[in-house]
Backbone of each chain as nested JSON, in Angstrom:
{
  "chains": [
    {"id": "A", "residues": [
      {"number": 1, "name": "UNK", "atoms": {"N": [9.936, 14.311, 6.28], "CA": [8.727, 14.049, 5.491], "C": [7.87, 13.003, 6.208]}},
      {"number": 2, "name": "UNK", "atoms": {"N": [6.654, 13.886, 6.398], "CA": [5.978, 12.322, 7.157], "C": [5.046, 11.873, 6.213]}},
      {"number": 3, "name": "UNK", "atoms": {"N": [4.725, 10.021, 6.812], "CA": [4.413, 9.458, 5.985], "C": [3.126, 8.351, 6.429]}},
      {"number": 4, "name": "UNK", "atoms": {"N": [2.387, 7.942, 5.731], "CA": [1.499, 6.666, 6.312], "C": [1.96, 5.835, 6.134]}},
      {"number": 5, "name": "UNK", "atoms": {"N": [1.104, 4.628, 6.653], "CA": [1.223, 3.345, 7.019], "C": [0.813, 2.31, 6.827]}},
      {"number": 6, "name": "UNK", "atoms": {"N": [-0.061, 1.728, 6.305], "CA": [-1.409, 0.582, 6.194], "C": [-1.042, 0.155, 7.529]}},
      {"number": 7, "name": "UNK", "atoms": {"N": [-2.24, 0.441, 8.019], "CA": [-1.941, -1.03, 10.145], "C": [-2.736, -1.551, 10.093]}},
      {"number": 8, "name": "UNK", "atoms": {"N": [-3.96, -1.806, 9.744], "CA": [-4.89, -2.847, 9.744], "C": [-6.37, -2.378, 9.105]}},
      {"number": 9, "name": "UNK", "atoms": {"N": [-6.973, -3.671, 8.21], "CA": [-7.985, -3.219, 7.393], "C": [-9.137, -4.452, 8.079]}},
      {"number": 10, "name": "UNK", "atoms": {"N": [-10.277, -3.339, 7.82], "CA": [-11.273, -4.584, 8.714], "C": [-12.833, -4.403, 7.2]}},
      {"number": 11, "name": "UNK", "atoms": {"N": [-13.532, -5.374, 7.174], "CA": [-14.26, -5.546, 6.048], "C": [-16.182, -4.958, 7.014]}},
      {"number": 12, "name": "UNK", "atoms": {"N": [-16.218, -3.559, 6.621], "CA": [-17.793, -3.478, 7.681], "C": [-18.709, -4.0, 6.09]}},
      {"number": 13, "name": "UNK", "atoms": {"N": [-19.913, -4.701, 6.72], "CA": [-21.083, -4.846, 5.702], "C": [-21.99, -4.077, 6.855]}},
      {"number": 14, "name": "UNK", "atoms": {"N": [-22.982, -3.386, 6.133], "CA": [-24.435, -2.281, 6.756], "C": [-25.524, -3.107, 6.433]}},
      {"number": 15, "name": "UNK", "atoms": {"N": [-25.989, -3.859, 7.2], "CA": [-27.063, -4.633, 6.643], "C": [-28.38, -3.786, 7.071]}},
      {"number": 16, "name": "UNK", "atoms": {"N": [-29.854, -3.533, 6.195], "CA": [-31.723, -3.158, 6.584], "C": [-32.263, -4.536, 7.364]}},
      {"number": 17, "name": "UNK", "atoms": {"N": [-32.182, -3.992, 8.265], "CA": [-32.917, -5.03, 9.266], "C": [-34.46, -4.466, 9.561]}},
      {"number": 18, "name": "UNK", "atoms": {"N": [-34.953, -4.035, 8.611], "CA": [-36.614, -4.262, 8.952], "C": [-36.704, -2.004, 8.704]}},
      {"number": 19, "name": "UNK", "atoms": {"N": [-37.881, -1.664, 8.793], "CA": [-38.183, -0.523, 9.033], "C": [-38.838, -0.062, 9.735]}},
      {"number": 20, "name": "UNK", "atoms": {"N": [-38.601, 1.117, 10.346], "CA": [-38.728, 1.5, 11.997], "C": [-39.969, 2.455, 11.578]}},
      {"number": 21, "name": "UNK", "atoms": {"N": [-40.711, 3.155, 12.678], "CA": [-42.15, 3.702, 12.771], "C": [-42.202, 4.547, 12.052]}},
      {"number": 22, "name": "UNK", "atoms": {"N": [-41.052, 5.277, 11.632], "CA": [-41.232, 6.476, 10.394], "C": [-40.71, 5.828, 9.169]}},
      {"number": 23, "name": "UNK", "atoms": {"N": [-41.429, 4.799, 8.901], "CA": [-40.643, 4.105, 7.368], "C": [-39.532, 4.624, 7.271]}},
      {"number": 24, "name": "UNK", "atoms": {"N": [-38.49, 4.771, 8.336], "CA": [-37.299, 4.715, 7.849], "C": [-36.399, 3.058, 8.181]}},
      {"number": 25, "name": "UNK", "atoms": {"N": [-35.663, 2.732, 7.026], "CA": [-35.037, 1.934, 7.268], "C": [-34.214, 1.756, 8.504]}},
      {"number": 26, "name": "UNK", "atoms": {"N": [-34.181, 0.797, 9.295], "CA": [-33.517, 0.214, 10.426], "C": [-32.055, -0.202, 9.994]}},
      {"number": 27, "name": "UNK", "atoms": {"N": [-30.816, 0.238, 10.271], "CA": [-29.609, 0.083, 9.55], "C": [-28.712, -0.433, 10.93]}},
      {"number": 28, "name": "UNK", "atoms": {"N": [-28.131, -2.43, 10.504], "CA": [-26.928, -2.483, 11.363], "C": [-25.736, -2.456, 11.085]}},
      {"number": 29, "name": "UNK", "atoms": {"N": [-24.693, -2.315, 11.298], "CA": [-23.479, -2.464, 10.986], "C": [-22.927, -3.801, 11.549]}},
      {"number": 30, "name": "UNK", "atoms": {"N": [-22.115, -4.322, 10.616], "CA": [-20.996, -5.493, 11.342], "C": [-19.556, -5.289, 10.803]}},
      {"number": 31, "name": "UNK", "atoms": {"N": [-19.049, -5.143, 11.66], "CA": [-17.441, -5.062, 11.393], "C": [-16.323, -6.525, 11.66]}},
      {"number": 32, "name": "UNK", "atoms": {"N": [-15.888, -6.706, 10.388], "CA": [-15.168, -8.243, 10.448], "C": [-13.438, -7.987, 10.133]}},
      {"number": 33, "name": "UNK", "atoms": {"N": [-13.201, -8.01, 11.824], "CA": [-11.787, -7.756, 11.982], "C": [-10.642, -8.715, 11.233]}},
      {"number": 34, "name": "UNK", "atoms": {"N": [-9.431, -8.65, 11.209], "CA": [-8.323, -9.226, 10.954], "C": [-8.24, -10.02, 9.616]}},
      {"number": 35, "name": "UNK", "atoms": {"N": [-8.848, -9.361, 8.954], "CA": [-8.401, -8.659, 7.681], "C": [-6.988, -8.625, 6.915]}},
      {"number": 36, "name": "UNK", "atoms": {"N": [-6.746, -9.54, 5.559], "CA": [-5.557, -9.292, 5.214], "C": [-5.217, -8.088, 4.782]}},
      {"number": 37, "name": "UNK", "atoms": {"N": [-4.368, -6.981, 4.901], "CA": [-4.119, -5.409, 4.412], "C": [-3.771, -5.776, 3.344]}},
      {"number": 38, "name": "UNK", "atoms": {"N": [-2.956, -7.43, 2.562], "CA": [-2.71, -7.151, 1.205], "C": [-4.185, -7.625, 0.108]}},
      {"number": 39, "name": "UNK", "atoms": {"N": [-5.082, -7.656, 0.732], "CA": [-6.649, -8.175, 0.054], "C": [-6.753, -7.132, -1.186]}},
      {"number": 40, "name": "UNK", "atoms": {"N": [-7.432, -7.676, -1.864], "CA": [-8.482, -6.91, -3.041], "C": [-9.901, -7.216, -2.92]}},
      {"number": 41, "name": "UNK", "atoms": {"N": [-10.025, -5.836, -3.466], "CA": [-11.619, -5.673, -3.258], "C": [-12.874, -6.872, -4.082]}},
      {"number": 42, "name": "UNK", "atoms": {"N": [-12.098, -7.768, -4.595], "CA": [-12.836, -8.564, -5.101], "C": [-12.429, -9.875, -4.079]}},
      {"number": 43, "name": "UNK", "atoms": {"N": [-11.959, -10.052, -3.19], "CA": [-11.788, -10.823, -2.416], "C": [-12.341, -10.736, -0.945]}},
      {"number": 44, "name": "UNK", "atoms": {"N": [-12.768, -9.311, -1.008], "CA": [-13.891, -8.875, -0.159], "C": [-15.147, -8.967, -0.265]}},
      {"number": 45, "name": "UNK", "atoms": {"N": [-15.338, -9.132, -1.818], "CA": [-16.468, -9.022, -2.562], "C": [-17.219, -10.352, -2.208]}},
      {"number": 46, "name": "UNK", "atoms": {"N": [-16.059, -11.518, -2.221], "CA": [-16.385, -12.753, -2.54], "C": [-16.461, -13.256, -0.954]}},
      {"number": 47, "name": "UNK", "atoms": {"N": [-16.055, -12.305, -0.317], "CA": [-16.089, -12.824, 1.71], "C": [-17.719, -12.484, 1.456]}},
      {"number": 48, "name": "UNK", "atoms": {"N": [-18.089, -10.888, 1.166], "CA": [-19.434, -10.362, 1.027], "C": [-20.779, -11.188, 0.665]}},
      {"number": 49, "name": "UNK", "atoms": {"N": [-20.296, -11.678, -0.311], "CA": [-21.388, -12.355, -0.905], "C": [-21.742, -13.94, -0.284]}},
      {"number": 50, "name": "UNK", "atoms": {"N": [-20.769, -14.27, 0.08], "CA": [-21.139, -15.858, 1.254], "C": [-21.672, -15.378, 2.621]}},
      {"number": 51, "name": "UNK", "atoms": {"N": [-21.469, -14.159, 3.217], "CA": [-21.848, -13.476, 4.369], "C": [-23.449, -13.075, 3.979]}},
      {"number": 52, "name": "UNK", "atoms": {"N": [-23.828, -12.513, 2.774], "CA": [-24.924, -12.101, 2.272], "C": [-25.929, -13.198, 2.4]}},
      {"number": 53, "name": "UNK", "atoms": {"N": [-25.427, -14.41, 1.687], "CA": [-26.13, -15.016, 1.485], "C": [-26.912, -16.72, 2.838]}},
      {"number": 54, "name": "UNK", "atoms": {"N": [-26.522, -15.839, 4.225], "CA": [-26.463, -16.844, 4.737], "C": [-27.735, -16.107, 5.889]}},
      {"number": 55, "name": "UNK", "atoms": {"N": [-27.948, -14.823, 5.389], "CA": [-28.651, -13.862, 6.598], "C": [-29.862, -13.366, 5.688]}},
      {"number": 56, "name": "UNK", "atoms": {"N": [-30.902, -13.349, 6.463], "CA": [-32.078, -12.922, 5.686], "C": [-31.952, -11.309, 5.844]}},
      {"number": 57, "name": "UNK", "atoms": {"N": [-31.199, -10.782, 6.381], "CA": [-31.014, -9.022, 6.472], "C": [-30.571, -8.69, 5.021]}},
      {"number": 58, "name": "UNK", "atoms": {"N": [-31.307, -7.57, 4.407], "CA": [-30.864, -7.436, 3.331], "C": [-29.28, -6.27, 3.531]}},
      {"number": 59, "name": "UNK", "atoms": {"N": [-28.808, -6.445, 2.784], "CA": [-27.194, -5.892, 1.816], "C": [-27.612, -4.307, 1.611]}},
      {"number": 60, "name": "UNK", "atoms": {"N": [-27.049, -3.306, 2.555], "CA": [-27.121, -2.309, 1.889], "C": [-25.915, -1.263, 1.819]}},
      {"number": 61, "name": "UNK", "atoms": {"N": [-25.093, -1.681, 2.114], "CA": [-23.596, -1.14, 1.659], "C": [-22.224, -2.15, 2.53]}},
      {"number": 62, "name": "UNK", "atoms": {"N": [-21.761, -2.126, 2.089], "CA": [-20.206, -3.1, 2.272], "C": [-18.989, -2.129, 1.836]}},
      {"number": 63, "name": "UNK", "atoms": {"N": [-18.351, -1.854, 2.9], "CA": [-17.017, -0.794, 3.362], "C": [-15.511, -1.767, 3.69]}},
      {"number": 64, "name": "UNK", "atoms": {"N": [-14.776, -1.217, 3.243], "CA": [-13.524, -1.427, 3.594], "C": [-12.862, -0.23, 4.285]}},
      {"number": 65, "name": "UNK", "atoms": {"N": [-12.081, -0.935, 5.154], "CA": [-11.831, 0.061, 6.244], "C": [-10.37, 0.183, 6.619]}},
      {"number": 66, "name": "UNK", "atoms": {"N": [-9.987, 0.852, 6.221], "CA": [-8.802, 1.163, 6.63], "C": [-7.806, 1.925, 7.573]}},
      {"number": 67, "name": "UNK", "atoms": {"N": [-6.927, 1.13, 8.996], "CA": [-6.654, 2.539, 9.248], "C": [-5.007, 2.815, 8.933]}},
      {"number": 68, "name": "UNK", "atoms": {"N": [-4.488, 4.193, 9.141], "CA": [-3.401, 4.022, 8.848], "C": [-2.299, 4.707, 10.238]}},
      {"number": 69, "name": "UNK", "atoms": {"N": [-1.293, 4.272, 10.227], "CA": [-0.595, 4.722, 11.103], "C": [0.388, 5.889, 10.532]}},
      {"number": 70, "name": "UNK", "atoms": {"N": [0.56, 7.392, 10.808], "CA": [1.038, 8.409, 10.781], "C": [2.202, 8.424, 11.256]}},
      {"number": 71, "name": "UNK", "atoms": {"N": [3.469, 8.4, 10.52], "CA": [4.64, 8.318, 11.379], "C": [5.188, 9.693, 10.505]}},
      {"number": 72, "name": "UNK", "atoms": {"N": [6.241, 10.102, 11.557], "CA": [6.897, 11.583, 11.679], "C": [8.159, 10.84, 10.446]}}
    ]},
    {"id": "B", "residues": [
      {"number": 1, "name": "UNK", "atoms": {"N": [-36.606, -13.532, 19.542], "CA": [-35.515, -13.866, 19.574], "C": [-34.436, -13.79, 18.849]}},
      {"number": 2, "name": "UNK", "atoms": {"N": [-33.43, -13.527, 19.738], "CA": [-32.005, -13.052, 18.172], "C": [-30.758, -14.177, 17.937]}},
      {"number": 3, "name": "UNK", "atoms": {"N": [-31.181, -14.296, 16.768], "CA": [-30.271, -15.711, 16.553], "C": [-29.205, -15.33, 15.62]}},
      {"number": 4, "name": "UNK", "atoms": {"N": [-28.05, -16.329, 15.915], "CA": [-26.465, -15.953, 15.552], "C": [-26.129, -17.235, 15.128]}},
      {"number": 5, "name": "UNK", "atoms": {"N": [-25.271, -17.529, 13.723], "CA": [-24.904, -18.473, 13.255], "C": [-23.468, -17.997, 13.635]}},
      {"number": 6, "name": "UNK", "atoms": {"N": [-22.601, -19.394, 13.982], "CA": [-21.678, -19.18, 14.109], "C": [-21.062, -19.933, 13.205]}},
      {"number": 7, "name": "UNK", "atoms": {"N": [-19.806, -19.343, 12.67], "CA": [-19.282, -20.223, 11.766], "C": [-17.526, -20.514, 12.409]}},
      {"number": 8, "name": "UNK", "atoms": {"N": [-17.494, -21.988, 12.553], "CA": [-15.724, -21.814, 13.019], "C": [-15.066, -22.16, 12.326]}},
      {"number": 9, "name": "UNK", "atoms": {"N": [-13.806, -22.025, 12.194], "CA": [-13.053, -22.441, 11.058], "C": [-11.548, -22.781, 11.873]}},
      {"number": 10, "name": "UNK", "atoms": {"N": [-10.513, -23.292, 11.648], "CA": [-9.741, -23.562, 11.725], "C": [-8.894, -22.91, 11.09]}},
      {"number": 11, "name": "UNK", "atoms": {"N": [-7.636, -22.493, 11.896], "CA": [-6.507, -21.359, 10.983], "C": [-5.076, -21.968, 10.649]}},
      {"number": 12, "name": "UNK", "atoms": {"N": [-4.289, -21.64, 9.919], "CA": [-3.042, -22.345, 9.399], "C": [-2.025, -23.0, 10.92]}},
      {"number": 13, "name": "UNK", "atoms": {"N": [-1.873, -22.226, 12.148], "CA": [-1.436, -22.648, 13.276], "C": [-2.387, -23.203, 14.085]}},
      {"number": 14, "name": "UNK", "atoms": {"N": [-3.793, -24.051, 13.557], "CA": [-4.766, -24.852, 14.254], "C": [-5.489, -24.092, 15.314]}},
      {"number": 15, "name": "UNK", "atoms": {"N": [-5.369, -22.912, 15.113], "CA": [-6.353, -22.233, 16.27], "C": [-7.771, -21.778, 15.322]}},
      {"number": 16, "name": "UNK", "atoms": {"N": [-8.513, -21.746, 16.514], "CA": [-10.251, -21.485, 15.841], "C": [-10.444, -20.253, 15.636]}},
      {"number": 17, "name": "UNK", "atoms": {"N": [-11.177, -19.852, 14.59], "CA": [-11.513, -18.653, 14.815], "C": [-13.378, -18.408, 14.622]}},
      {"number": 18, "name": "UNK", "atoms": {"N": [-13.639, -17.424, 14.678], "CA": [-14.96, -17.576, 14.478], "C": [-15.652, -16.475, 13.658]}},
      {"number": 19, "name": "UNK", "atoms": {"N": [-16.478, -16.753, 12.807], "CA": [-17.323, -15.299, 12.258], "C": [-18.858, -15.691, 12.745]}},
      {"number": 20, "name": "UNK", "atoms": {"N": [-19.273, -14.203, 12.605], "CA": [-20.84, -14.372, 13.176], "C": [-21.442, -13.919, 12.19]}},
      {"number": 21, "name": "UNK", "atoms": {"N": [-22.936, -14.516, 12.121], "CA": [-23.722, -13.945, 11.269], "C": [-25.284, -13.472, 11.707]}},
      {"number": 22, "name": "UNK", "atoms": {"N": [-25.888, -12.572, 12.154], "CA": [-26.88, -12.568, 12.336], "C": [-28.278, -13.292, 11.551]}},
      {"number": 23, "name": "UNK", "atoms": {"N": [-29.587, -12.868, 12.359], "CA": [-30.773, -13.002, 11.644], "C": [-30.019, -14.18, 10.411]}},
      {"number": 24, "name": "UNK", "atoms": {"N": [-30.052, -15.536, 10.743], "CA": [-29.432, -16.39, 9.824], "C": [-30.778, -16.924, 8.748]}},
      {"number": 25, "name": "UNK", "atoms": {"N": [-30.325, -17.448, 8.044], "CA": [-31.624, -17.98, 6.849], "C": [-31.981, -18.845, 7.495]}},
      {"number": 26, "name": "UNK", "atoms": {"N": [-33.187, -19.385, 7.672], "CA": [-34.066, -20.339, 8.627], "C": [-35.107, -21.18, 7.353]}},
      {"number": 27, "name": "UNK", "atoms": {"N": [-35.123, -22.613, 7.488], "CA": [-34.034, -23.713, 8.317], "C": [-32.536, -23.117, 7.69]}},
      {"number": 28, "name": "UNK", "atoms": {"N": [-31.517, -23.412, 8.793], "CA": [-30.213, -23.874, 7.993], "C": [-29.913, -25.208, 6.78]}},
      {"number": 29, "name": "UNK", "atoms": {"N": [-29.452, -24.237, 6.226], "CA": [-28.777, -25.697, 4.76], "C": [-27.745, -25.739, 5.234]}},
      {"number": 30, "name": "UNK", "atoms": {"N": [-27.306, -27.128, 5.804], "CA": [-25.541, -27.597, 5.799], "C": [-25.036, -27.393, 4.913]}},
      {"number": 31, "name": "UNK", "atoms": {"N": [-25.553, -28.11, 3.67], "CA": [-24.771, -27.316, 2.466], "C": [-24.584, -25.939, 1.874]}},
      {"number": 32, "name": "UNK", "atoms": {"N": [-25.026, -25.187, 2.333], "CA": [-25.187, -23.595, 1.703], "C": [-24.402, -23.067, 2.899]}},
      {"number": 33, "name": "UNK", "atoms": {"N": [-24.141, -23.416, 4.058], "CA": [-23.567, -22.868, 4.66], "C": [-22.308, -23.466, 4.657]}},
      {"number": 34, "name": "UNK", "atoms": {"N": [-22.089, -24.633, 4.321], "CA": [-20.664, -25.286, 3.911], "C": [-20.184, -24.164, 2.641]}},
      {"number": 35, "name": "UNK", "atoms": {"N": [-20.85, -24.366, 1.675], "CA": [-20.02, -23.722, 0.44], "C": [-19.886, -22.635, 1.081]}},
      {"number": 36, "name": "UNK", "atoms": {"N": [-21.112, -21.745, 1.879], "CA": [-20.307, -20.417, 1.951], "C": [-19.334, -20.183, 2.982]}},
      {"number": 37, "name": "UNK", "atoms": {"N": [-19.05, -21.162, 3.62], "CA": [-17.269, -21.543, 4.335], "C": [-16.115, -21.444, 3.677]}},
      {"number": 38, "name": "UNK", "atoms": {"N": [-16.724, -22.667, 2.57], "CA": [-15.712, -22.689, 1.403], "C": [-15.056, -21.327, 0.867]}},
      {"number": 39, "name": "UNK", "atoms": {"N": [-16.194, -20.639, 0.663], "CA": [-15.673, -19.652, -0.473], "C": [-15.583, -18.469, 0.606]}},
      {"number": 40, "name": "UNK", "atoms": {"N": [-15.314, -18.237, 1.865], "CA": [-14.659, -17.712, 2.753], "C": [-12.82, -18.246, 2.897]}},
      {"number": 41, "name": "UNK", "atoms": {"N": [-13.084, -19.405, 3.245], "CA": [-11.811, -19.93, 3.439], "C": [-10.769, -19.623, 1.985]}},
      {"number": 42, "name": "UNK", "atoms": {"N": [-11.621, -19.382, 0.646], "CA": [-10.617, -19.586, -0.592], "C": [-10.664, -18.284, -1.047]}},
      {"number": 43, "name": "UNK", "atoms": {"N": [-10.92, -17.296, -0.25], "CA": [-10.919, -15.673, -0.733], "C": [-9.723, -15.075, 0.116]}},
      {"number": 44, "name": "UNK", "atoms": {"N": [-9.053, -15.97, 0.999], "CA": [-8.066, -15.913, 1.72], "C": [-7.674, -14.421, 2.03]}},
      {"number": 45, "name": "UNK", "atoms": {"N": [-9.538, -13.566, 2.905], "CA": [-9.435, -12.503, 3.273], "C": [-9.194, -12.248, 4.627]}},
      {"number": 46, "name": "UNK", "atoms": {"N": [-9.481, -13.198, 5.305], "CA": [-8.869, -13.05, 6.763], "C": [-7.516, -14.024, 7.479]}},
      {"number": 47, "name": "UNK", "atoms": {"N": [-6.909, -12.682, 7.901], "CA": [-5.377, -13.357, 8.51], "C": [-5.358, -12.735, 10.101]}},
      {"number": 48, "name": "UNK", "atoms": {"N": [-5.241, -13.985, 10.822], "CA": [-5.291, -14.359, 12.05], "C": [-3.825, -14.275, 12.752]}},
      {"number": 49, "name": "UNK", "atoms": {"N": [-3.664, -14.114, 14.161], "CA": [-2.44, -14.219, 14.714], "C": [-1.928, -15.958, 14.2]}},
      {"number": 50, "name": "UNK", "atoms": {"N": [-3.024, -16.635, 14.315], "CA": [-2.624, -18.206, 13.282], "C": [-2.74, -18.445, 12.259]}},
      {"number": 51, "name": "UNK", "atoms": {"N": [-2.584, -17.062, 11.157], "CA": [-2.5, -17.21, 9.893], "C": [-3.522, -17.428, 9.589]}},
      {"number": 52, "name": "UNK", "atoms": {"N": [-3.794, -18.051, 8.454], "CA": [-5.12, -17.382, 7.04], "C": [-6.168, -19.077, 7.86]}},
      {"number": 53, "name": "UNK", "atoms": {"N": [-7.132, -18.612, 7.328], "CA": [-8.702, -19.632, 7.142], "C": [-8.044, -21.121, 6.685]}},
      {"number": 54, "name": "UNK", "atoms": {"N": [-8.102, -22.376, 6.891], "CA": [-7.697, -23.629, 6.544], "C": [-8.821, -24.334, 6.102]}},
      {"number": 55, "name": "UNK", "atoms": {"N": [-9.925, -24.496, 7.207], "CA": [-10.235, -25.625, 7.336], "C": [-11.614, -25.153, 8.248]}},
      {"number": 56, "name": "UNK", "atoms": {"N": [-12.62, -25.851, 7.254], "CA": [-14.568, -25.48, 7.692], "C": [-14.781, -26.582, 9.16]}},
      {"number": 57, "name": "UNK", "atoms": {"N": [-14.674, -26.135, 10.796], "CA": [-14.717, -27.167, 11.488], "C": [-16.218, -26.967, 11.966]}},
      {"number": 58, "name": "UNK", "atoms": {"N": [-16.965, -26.093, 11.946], "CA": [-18.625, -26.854, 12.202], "C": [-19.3, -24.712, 12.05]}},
      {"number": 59, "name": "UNK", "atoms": {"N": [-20.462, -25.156, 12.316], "CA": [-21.227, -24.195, 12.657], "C": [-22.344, -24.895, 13.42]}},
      {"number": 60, "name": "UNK", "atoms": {"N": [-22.574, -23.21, 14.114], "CA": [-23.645, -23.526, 15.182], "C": [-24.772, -22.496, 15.231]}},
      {"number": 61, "name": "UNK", "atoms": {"N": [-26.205, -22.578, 15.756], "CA": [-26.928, -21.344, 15.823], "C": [-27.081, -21.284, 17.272]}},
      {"number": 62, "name": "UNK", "atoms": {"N": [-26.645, -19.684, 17.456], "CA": [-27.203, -19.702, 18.969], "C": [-28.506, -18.67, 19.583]}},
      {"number": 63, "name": "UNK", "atoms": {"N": [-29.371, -18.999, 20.165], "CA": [-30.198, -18.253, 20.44], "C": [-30.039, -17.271, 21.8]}},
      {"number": 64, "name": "UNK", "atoms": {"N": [-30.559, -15.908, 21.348], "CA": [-30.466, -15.114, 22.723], "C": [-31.602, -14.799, 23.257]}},
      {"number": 65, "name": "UNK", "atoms": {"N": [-31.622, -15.216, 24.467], "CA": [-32.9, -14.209, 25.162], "C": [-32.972, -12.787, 25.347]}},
      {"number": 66, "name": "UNK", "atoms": {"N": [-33.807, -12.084, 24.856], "CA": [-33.744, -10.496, 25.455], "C": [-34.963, -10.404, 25.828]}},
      {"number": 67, "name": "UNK", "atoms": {"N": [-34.805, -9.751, 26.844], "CA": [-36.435, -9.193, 27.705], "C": [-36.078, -7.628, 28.011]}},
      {"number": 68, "name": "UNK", "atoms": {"N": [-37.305, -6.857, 27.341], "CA": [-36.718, -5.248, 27.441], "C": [-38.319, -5.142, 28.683]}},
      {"number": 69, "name": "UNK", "atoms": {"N": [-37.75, -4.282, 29.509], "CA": [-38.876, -3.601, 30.436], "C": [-38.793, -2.331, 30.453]}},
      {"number": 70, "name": "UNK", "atoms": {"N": [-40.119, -1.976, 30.655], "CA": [-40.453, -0.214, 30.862], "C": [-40.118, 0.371, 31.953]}},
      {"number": 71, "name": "UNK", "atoms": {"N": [-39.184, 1.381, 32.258], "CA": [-39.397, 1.287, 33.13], "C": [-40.018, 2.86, 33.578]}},
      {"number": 72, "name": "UNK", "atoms": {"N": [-40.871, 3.048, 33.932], "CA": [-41.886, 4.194, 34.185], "C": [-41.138, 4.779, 35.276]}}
    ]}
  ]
}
């Protein structure tokens, strides 16, 4: 029976950094490695919101990321 | 110009670690960027090869030069 794994969870926030020539929104990603795997999402929430509030880029989605390791 | 707040922190085995923050809020508040250390360090979401967040040891902003050319 194979099975997963939790191996490491990393916290991405997608921040609008301005809008590009076709009024479409300009979208960056940041990915914030080493990550506790035993976290809750409200402890991400609360990394999120001190990260939010320190950057004039506005907040437009915040991901948790998980990967897992596949063992036989 | 693209500017990066750095935030360092100190980890349970005294090693530094660092998060980045882009496009930072301009001026910096020591204090707004202290608390939001704080409430990084007490969401105890990131774990380091030196263990979890301890201790707020400074932040810094750094500026980058970029020069893009055409090149025809």
């Amino acid at each position: 029976m194979a099975e997963t794994l939790l191996a490491e969870s990393k916290l991405r926030l997608v921040f609008q950094a301005g809008i590009d020539e076709d009024s479409k929104p300009i979208l960056k990603a940041k990915t914030f490695g080493n990550v506790n795997k035993a976290v809750t999402a409200d402890q991400l929430y609360q990394v999120t919101q001190a990260v939010v509030g320190l950057t004039v880029d506005e907040l437009s989605g915040a991901q948790r990321m998980d990967s897992l390791d596949l063992l036989a | 110009m693209a500017k990066t707040l750095e935030l360092q922190f100190v980890t349970e085995g005294g090693n530094n670690a660092r998060l980045t923050v882009d496009n930072p809020k301009e001026p910096i508040e020591e204090a707004a960027v202290k608390q939001a250390m704080e409430a990084i360090i007490a969401a105890e979401v990131f774990f380091t090869s030196g263990g979890k967040f301890v201790t707020a040891k400074g932040a810094r902003v750094i500026e980058r030069n970029v020069t893009d050319y055409e090149l025809v």
